[in-house]
NUDREN-200812 format. One record per residue (C-alpha): residue number from 1; x, y, z. Coordinates in steps of 0.05 Angstrom, whole numbers. Layout:
- num,px,py,pz
- NUM,X,Y,Z
...
END
This chain:
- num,px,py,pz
- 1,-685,-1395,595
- 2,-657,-1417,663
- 3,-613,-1370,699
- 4,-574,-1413,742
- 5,-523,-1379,791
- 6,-461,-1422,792
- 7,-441,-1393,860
- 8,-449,-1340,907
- 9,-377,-1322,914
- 10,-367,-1255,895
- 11,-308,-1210,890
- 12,-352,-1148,899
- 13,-400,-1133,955
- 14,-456,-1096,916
- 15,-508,-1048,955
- 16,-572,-1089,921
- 17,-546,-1156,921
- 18,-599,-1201,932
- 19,-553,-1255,954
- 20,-509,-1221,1001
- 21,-452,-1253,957
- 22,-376,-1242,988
- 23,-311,-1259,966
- 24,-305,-1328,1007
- 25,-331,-1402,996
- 26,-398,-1423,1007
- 27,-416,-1492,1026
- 28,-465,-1537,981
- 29,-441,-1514,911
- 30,-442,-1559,861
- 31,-383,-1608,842
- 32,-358,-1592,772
- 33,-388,-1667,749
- 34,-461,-1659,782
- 35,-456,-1593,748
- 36,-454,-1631,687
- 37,-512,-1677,705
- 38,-555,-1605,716
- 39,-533,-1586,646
- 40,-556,-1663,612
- 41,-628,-1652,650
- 42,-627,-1579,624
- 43,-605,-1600,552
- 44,-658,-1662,559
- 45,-715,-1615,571
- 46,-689,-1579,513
- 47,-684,-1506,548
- 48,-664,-1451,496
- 49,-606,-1425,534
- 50,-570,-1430,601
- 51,-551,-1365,638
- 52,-484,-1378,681
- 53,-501,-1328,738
- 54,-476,-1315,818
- 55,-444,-1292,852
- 56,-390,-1282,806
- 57,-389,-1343,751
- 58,-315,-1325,732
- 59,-293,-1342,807
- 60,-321,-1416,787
- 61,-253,-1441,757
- 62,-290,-1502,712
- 63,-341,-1438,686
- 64,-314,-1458,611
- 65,-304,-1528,619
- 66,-379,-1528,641
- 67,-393,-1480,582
- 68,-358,-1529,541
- 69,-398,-1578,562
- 70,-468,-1543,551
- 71,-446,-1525,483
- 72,-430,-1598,461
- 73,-508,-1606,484
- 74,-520,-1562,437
- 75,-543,-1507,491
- 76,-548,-1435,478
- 77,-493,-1404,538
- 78,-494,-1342,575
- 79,-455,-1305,626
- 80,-483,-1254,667
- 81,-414,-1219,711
- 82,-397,-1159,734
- 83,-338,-1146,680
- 84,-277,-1137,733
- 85,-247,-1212,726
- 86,-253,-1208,643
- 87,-182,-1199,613
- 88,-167,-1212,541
- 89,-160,-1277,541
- 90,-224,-1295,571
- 91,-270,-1245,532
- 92,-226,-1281,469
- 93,-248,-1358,504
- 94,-321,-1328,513
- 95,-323,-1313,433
- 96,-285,-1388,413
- 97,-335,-1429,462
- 98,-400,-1392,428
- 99,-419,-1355,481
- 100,-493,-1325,449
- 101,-487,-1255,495
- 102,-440,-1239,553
- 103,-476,-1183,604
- 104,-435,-1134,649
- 105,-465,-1107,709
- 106,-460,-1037,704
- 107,-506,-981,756
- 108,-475,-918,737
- 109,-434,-885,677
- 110,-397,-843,735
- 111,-340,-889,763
- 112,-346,-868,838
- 113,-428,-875,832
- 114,-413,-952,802
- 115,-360,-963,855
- 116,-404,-936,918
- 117,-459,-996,887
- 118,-404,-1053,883
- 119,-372,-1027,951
- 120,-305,-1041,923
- 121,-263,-976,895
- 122,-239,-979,825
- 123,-291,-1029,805
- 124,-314,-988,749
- 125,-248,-982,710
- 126,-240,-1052,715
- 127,-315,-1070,689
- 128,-300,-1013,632
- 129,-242,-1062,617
- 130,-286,-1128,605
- 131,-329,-1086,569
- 132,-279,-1064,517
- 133,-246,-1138,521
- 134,-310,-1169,498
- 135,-326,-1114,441
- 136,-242,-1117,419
- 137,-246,-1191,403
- 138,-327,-1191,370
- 139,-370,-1222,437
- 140,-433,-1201,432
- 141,-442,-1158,495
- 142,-487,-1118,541
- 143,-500,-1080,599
- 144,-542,-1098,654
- 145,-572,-1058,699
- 146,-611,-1060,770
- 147,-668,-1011,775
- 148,-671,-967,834
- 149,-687,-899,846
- 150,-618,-878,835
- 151,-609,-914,777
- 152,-674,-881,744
- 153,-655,-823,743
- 154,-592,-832,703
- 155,-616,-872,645
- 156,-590,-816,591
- 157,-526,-824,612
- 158,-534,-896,613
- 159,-553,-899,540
- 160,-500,-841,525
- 161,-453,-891,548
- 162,-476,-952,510
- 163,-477,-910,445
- 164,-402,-888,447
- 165,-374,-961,484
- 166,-411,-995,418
- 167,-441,-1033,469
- 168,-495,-1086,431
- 169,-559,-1078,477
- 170,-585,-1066,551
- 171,-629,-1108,606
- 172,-658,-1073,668
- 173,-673,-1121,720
- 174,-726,-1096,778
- 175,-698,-1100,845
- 176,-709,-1160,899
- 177,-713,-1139,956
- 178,-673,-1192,990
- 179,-603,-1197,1011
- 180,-564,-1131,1015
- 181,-618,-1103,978
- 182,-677,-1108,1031
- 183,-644,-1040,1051
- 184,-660,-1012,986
- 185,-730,-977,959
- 186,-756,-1010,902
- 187,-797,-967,851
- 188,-867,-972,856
- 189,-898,-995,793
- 190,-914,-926,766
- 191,-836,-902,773
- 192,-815,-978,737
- 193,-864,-959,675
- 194,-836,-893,671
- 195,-758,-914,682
END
C-alpha cells in the first residue's frame, strides 16, 4: 500500500506532526497532471491501494479529480485527514468515487485534549462533524490515532467513543520523532505492546 502525502499544507498545526505541516504553500508539490503520471506508475506496478495523505489532502483542490483518476486505474483509494474540512457533500463525493476507507485523525475523546494536539481551538467539533458526515451518507470510516504517552492512557475512552459514533474500525500509528514531534517522548517498546 503506498501512503503518498499529497501536500504538506495543513490547516492545523498538530503537537506530533512529523512534517511540521502549516496552513501555507509549499514549493515542489506535484502538478495535478504529473500527479497523474505517479498514479499510472503506481497502477502499473499494480499496488493494492493508494493512501491520499499530508498535510491535509482536502486542501489539494484536484484531491477527487486525482481520486477519479486512480479509480479509473482500477486503484483501491484512501484518505487519511483530520475530519475538519469534510462537509456533506464531500463525505457524500468520498462514498460515489469508491473511496475503500476514509480515516479521521482523532488523539482524544475530550474536545479541549484533541484541540491542545491540533493547536487550533474548536478542532474537535469540527472533526466530530466529518466523522458523522462520512457515517450519515454510508463511507466506510475510521479513527486514527498517534500513540504517545498521553494518548495511552486514554484508550477506553477511545474505544467508548468508537462504539457509540458507529465508527467502523481504528489504526494506531507509533510516533516519528521528526517534525513537531521530535519534542515528543515516544513509548518505549514495552509501553507500545501494552498500549
Amino acid at each position: 500500500i503506498v501512503v503518498w502525502n499529497l501536500t504538506r499544507t495543513c490547516n492545523l498545526k498538530c503537537v506530533h506532526c512529523y512534517t511540521a505541516s502549516e496552513a501555507c504553500k509549499y514549493e515542489g508539490e506535484l502538478t495535478t497532471a504529473e500527479a497523474k503520471e505517479v498514479l499510472k506508475d503506481l497502477a502499473e506496478y499494480q499496488v493494492p491501494a493508494v493512501l491520499f495523505s499530508g498535510g491535509e489532502p482536502l486542501v489539494r483542490p484536484d484531491l477527487f479529480e486525482l481520486a477519479t483518476f486512480a479509480r479509473e486505474l482500477k486503484l483501491h483509494v484512501v484518505a487519511s485527514t483530520n475530519g475538519t474540512l469534510i462537509t456533506r457533500g464531500i463525505a457524500e463525493r468520498f462514498k460515489q468515487l469508491g473511496f475503500a476507507y476514509v480515516g479521521i485523525s482523532l488523539d482524544s475523546a475530550i474536545p479541549a485534549v484533541h484541540d491542545e494536539f491540533r493547536g487550533v481551538k474548536g478542532a474537535f467539533e469540527r472533526t466530530m462533524r466529518g466523522f458523522r458526515h462520512c457515517v450519515d451518507v454510508g463511507q466506510k470510516v475510521g479513527l486514527r490515532l498517534t500513540l504517545t504517552r498521553h494518548t495511552a492512557q486514554n484508550l477506553d475512552q477511545i474505544f467508548d467513543f468508537l462504539e457509540r459514533e458507529g465508527i467502523d474500525r481504528a489504526c494506531f500509528y507509533h510516533l516519528c520523532p521528526a517534525g513537531r514531534g521530535k519534542d515528543l517522548s515516544a513509548l518505549s517498546p514495552e509501553q507500545a505492546r501494552q498500549a
